[in-house]
NUZA-102525 format. One line per 5 residues: their letters; for each residue x, y, z of C-alpha. Coordinates in pm, 1 decimal. Example, Ala and Ser with C-alpha at 12.3 -4.5 7.8 and 13.67 -1.06 7.14 Angstrom:
NUZA-102525
as) 1230.0:-450.0:780.0 | 1367.0:-106.0:714.0;
END
This chain:
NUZA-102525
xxxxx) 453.0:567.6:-222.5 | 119.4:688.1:-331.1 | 294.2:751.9:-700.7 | 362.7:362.3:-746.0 | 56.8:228.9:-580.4;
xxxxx) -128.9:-48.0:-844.2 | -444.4:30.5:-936.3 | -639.9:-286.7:-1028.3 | -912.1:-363.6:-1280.1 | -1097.6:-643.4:-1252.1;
xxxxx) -1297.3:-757.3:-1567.3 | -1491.4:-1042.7:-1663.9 | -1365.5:-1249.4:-1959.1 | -1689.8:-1277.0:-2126.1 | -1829.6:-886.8:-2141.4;
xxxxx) -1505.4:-657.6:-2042.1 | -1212.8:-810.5:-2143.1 | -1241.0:-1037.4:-2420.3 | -974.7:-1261.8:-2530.0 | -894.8:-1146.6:-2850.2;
xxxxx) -876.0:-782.3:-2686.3 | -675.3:-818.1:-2391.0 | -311.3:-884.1:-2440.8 | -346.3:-571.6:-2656.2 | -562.1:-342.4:-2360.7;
xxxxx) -323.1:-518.4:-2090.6 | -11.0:-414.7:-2322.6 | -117.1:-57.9:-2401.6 | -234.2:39.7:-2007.7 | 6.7:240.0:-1775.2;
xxxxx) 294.3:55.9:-1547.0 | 84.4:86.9:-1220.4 | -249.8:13.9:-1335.1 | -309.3:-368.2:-1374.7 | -588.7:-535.6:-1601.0;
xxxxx) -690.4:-874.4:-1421.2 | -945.0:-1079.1:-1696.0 | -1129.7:-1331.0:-1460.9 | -1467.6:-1466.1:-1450.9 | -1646.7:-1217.7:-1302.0;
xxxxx) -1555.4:-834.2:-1258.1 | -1568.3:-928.5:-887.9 | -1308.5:-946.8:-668.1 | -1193.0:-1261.1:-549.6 | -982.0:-1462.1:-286.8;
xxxxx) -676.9:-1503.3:-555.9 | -674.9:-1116.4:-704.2 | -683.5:-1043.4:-336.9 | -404.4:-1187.9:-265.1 | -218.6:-1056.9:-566.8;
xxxxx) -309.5:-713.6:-459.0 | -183.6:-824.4:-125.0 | 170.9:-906.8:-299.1 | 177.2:-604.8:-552.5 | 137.1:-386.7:-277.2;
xxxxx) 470.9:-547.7:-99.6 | 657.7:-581.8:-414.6 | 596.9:-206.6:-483.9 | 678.0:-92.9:-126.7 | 1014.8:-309.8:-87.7;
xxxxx) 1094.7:-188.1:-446.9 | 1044.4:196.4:-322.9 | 1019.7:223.2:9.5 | 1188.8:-80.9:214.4 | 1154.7:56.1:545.6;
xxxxx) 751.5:169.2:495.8 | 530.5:22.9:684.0 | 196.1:-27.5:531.4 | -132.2:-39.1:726.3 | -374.1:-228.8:498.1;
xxxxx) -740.6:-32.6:570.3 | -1010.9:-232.4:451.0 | -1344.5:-302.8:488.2 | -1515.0:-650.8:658.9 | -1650.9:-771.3:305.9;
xxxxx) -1555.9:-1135.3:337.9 | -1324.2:-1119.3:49.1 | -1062.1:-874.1:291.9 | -1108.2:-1116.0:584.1 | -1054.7:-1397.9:437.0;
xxxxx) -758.2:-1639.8:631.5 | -549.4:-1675.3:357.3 | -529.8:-1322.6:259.1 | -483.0:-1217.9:641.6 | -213.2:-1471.9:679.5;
xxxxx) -49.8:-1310.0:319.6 | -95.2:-970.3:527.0 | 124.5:-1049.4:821.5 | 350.2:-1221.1:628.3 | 420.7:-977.1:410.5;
xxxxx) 482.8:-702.2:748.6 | 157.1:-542.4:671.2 | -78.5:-437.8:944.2 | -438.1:-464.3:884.2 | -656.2:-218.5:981.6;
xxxxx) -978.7:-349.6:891.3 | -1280.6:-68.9:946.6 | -1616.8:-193.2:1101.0 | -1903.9:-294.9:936.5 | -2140.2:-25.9:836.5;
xxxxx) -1890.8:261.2:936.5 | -1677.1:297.3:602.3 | -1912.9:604.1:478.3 | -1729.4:741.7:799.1 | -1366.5:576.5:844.8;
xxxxx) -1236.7:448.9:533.6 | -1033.8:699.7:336.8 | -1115.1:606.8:29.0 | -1453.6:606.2:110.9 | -1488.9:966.5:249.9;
xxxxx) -1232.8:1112.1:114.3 | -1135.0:999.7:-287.9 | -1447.7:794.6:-422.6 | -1676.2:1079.9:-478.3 | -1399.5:1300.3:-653.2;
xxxxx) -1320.6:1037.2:-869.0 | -1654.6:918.8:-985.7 | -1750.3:1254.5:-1074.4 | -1445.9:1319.6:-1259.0 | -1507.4:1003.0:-1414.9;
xxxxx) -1829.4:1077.8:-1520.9 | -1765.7:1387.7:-1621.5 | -1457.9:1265.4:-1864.8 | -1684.8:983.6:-2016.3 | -1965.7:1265.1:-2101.4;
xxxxx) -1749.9:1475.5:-2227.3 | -1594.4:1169.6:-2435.9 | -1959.5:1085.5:-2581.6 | -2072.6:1428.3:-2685.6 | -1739.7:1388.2:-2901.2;
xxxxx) -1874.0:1063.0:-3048.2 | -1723.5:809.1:-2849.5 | -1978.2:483.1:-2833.1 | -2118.6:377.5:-2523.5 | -1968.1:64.8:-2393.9;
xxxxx) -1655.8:90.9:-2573.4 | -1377.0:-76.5:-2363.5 | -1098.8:25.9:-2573.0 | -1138.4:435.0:-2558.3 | -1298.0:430.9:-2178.3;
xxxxx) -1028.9:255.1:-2046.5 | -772.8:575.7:-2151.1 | -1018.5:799.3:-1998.0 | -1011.6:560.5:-1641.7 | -579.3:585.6:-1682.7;
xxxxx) -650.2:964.6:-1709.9 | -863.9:1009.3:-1374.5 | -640.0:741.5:-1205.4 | -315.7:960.5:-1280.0 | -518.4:1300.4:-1164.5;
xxxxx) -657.5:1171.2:-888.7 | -366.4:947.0:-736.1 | -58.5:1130.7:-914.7 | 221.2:1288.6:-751.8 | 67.9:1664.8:-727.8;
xxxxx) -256.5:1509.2:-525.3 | -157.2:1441.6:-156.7 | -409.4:1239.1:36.6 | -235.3:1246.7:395.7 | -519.1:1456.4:533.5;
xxxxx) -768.0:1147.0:450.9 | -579.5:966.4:730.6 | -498.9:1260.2:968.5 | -873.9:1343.5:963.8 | -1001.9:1017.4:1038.9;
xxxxx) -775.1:947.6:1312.1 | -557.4:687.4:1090.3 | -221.5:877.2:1114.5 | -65.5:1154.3:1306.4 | -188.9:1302.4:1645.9;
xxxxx) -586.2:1209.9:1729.2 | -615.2:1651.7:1763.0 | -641.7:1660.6:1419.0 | -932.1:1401.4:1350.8 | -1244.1:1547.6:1258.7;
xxxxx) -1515.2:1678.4:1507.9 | -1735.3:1539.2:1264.9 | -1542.9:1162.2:1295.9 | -1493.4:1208.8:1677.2 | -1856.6:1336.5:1747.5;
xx) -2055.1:1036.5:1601.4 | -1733.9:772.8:1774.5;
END
């Protein structure tokens, strides 16, 4: 499923996305990466639970019979009611990881952030020394589709983020690391 997972950009109206720019940015960005223009660039309670249905649309579209754990973090936006009621409702199984321990048991966390921020970076320099300006939504946002698509396409598997951290497959393949400090 990892191929068809929606990545989700979250922009406020007034600074990132601007109303005369974003039917055009929304228009021209990939099928699985959605821009969301809102008031903030924060998450909130609604784009949660649109997440919460992309995310159930994509995996009864591709994979029917999947079932999707739903690892989060305890910010108050995941644990919110509503979006744990839209959880079970839509067969997911939260999985939420405890406060102050996602630097050790959140995949994302451990496993994808750090590779993707510096290939971020890294793209975005490399972008400037060619002229692009600083702060220009319009030619950063290709270079985010471009890390998204390296970094969650089909040749990059991420299985071993779960098997490591004791998420999936037998607990004799988490890390010593993970079990050690448990």
């Amino acid at each position: 499923l990892q191929r068809h997972l929606p990545h989700v950009i979250i922009g406020s109206a007034q600074r990132v996305f601007r109303a005369r720019d974003f039917a055009r940015l929304f228009n021209a960005s990939p099928d699985n990466v959605i821009l969301v223009r809102d008031r903030t660039s924060w998450n909130t309670t609604t784009t949660m639970k649109q997440i919460v249905l992309m995310l159930a649309h994509m995996r009864d579209e591709h994979c029917p019979d999947a079932l999707l754990v739903f690892v989060f973090d305890t910010a108050f936006i995941h644990l919110n009611r509503e979006v744990l009621r839209l959880v079970h409702l839509k067969d997911m199984r939260p999985l939420p990881v405890p406060r102050r321990m996602t630097w050790m048991l959140q995949p994302l966390d451990v496993y994808v952030f750090s590779i993707f921020k510096r290939l971020l970076k890294q793209r975005y320099n490399e972008q400037l020394r060619q002229g692009m300006l600083p702060g220009d939504i319009e030619t950063f946002l290709p270079i985010l589709y471009g890390v998204i698509a390296e970094i969650f396409g089909e040749h990059r598997r991420w299985d071993h983020a779960f098997t490591r951290l004791g998420i999936a497959g037998p607990q004799d393949h988490m890390s010593v690391y993970v079990m050690k400090h448990l």
